[in-house]
N, CA and C atoms as an extended XYZ file, in Angstrom:
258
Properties=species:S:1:pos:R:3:atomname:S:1:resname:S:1:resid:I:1 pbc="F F F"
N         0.846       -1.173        0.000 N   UNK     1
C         0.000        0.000        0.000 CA  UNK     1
C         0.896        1.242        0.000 C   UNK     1
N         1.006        2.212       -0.907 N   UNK     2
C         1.545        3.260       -1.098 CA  UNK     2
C         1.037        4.410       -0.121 C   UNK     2
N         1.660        5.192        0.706 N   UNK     3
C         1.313        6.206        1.502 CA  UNK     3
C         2.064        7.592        1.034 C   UNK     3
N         1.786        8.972        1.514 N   UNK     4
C         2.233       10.224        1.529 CA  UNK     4
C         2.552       10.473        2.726 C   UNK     4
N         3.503       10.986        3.318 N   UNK     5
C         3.729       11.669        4.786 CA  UNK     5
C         4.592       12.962        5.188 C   UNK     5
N         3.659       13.729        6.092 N   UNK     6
C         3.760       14.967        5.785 CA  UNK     6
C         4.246       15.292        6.719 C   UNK     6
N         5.712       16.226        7.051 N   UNK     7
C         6.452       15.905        8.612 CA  UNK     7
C         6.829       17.307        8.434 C   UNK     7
N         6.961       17.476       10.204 N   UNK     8
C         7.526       18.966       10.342 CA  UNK     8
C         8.208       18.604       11.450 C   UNK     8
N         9.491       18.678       11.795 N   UNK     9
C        10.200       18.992       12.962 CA  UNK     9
C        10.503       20.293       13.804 C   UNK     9
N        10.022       20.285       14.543 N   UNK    10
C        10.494       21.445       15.478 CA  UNK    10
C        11.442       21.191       16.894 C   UNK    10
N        12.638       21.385       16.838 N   UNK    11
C        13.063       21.801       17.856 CA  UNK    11
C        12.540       22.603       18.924 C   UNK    11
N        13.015       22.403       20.085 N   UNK    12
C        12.729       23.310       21.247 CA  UNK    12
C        13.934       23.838       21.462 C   UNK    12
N        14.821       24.859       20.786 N   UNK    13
C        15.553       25.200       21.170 CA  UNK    13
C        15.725       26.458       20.116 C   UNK    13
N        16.736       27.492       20.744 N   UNK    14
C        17.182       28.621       20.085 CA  UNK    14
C        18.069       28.155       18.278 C   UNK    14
N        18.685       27.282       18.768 N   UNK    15
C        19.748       26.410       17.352 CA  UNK    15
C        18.438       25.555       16.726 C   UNK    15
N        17.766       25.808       16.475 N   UNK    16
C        16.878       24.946       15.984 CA  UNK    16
C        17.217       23.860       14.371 C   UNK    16
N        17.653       24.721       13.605 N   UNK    17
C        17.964       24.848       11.904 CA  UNK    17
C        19.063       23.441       11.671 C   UNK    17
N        20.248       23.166       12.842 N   UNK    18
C        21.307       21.693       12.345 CA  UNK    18
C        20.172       21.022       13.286 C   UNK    18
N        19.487       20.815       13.969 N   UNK    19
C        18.910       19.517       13.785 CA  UNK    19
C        18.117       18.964       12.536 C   UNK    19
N        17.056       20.084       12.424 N   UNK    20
C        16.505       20.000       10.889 CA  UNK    20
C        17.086       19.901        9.804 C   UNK    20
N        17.708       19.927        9.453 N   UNK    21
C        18.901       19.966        8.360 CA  UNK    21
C        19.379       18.411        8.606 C   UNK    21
N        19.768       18.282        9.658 N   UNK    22
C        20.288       16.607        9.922 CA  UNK    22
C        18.947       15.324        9.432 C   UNK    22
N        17.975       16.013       10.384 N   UNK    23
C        16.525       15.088        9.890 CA  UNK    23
C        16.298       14.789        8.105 C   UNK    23
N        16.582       16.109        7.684 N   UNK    24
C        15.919       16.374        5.956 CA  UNK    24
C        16.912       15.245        5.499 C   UNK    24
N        18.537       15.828        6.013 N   UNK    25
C        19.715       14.929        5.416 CA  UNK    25
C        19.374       13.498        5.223 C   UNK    25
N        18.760       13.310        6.293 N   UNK    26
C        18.742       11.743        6.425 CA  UNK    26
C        17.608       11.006        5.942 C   UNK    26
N        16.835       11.623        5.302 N   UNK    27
C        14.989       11.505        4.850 CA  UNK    27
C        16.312       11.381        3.535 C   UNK    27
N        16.705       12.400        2.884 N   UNK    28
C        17.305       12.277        1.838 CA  UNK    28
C        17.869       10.765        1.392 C   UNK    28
N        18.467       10.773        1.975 N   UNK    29
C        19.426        9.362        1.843 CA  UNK    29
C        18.191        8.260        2.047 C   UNK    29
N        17.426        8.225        1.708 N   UNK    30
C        16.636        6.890        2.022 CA  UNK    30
C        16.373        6.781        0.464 C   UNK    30
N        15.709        5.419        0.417 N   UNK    31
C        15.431        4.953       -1.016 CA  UNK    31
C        14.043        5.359       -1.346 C   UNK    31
N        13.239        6.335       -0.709 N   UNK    32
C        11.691        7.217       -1.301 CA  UNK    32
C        12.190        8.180       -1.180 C   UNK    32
N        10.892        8.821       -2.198 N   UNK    33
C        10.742       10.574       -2.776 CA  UNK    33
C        10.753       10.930       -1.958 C   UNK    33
N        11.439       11.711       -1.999 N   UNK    34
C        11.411       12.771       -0.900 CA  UNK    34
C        11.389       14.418       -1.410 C   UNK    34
N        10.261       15.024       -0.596 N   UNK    35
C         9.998       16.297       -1.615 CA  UNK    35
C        10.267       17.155       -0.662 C   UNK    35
N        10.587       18.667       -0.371 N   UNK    36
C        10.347       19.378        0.500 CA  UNK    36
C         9.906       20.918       -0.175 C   UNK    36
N         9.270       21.664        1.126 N   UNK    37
C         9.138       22.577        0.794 CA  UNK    37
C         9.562       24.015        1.916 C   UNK    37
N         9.329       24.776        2.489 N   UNK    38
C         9.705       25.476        3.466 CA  UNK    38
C         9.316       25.270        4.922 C   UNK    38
N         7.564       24.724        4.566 N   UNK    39
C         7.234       24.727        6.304 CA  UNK    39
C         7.004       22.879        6.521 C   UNK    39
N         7.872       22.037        5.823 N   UNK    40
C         7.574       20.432        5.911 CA  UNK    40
C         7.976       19.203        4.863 C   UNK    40
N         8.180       18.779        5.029 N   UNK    41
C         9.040       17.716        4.147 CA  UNK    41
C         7.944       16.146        4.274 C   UNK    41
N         7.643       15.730        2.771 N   UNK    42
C         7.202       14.879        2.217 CA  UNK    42
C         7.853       13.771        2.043 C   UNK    42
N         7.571       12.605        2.534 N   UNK    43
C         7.828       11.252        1.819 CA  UNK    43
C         7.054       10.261        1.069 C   UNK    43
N         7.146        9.765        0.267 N   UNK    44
C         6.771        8.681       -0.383 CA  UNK    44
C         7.016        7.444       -0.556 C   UNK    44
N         6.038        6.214       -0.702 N   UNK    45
C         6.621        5.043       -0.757 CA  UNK    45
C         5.432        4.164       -0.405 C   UNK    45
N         6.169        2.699       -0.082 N   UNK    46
C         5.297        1.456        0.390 CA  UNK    46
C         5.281        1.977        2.056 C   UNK    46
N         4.001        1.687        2.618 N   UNK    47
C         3.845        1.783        4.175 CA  UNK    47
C         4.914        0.987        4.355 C   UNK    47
N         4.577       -0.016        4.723 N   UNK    48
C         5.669       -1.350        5.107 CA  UNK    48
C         6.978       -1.164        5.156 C   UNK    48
N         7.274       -0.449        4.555 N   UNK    49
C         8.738        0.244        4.465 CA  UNK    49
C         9.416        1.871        4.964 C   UNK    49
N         8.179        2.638        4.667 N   UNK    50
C         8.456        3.794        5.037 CA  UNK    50
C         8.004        4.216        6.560 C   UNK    50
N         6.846        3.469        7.330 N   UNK    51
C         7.106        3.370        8.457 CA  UNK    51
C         7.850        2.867        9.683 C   UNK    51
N         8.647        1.796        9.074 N   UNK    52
C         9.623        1.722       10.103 CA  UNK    52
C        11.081        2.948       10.019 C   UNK    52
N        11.164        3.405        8.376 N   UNK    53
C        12.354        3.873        8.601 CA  UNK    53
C        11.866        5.017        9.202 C   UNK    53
N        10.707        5.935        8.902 N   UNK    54
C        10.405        6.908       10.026 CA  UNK    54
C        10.769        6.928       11.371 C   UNK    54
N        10.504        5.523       12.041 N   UNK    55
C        10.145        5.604       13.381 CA  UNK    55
C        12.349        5.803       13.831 C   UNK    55
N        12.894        4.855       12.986 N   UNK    56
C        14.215        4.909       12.847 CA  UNK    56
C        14.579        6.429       13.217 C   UNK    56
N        14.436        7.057       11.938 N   UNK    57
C        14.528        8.507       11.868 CA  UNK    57
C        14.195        9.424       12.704 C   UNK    57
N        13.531        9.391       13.299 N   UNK    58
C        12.102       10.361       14.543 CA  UNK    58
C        13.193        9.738       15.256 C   UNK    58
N        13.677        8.582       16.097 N   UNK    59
C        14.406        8.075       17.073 CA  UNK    59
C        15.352        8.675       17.382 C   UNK    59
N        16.011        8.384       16.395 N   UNK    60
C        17.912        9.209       16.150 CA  UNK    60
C        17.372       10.777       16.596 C   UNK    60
N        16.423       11.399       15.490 N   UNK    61
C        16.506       13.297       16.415 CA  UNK    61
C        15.994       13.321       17.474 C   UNK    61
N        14.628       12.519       18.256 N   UNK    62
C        14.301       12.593       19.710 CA  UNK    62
C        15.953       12.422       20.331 C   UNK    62
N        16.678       11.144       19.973 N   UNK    63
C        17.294       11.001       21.343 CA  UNK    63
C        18.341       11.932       21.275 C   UNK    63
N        18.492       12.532       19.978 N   UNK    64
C        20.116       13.438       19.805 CA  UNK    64
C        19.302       15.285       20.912 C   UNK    64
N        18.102       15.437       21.345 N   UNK    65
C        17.853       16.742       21.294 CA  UNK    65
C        16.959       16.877       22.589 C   UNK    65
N        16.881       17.395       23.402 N   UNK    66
C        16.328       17.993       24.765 CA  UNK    66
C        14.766       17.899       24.895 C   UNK    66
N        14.413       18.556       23.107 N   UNK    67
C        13.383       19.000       23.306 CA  UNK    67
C        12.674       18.786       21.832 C   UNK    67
N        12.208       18.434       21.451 N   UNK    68
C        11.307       18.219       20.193 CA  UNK    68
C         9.742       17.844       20.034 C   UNK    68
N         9.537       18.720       18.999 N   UNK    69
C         7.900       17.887       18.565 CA  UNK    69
C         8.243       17.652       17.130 C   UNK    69
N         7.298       16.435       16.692 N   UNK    70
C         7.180       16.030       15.372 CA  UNK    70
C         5.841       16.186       15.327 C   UNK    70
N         5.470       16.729       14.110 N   UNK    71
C         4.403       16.753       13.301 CA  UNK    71
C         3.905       15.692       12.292 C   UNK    71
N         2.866       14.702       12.143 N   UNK    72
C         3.333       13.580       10.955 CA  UNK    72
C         1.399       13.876       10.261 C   UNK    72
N         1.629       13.567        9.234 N   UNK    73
C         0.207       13.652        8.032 CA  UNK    73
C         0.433       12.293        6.991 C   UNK    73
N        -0.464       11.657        7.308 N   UNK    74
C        -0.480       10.461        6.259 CA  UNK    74
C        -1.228       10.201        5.458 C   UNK    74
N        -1.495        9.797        4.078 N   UNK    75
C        -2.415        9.713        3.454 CA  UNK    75
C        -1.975        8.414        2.415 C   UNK    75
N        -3.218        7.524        2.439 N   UNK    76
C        -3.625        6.269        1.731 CA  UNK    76
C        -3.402        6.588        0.596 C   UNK    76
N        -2.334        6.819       -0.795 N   UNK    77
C        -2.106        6.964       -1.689 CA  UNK    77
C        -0.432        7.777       -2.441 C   UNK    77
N        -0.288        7.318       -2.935 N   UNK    78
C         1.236        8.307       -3.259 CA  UNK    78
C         0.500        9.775       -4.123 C   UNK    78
N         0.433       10.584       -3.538 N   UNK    79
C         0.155       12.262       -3.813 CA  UNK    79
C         1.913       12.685       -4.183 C   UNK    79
N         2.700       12.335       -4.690 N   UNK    80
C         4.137       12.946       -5.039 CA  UNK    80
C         3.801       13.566       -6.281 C   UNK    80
N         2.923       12.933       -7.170 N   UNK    81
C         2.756       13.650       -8.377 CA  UNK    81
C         1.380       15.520       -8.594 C   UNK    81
N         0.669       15.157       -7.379 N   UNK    82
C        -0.097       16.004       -7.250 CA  UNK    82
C         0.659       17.155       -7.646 C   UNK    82
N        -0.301       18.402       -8.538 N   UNK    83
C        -0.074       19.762       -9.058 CA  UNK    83
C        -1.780       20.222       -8.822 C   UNK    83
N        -1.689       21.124       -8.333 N   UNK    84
C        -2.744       22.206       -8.018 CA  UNK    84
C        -3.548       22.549       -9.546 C   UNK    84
N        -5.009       22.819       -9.383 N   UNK    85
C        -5.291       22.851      -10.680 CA  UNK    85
C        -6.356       24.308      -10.763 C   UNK    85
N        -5.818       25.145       -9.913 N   UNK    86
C        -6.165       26.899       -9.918 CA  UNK    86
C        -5.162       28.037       -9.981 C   UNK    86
């Protein structure tokens, strides 16, 4: 089953920007689309696959950081190709 997931990291801290940057880095390096835009970063792929490496991912920045929230949006379909039509 193909999913979309829609993530925002926020630090709790003044340095906020190298943790995020580390998170995106590492969304990068995975084997799904990965799209971003300014306020959240997109993945794509098989569930089965893209939820464990999430939870992977979310792990590594919780335990590297004091203070964090994650934001997550999922949706039953690969939306990577979606374009606005107004």
């Amino acid at each position: 089953m193909e999913i979309s997931v829609e993530l925002t990291l926020m630090p709790l801290n003044k340095d906020y920007e190298p943790p995020i940057q580390e998170f995106i880095k590492e969304l990068r390096a995975s084997e799904f689309t990965v799209l971003e835009n300014p306020l959240s970063t997109q993945v794509y792929g098989d569930f089965d696959k893209v939820m464990p490496f999430l939870t992977d991912a979310l792990r590594t920045s919780f335990q590297n950081q004091d203070g964090v929230i994650a934001n997550m949006k999922i949706v039953k379909s690969d939306r990577s190709d979606y374009v606005p039509n107004f």
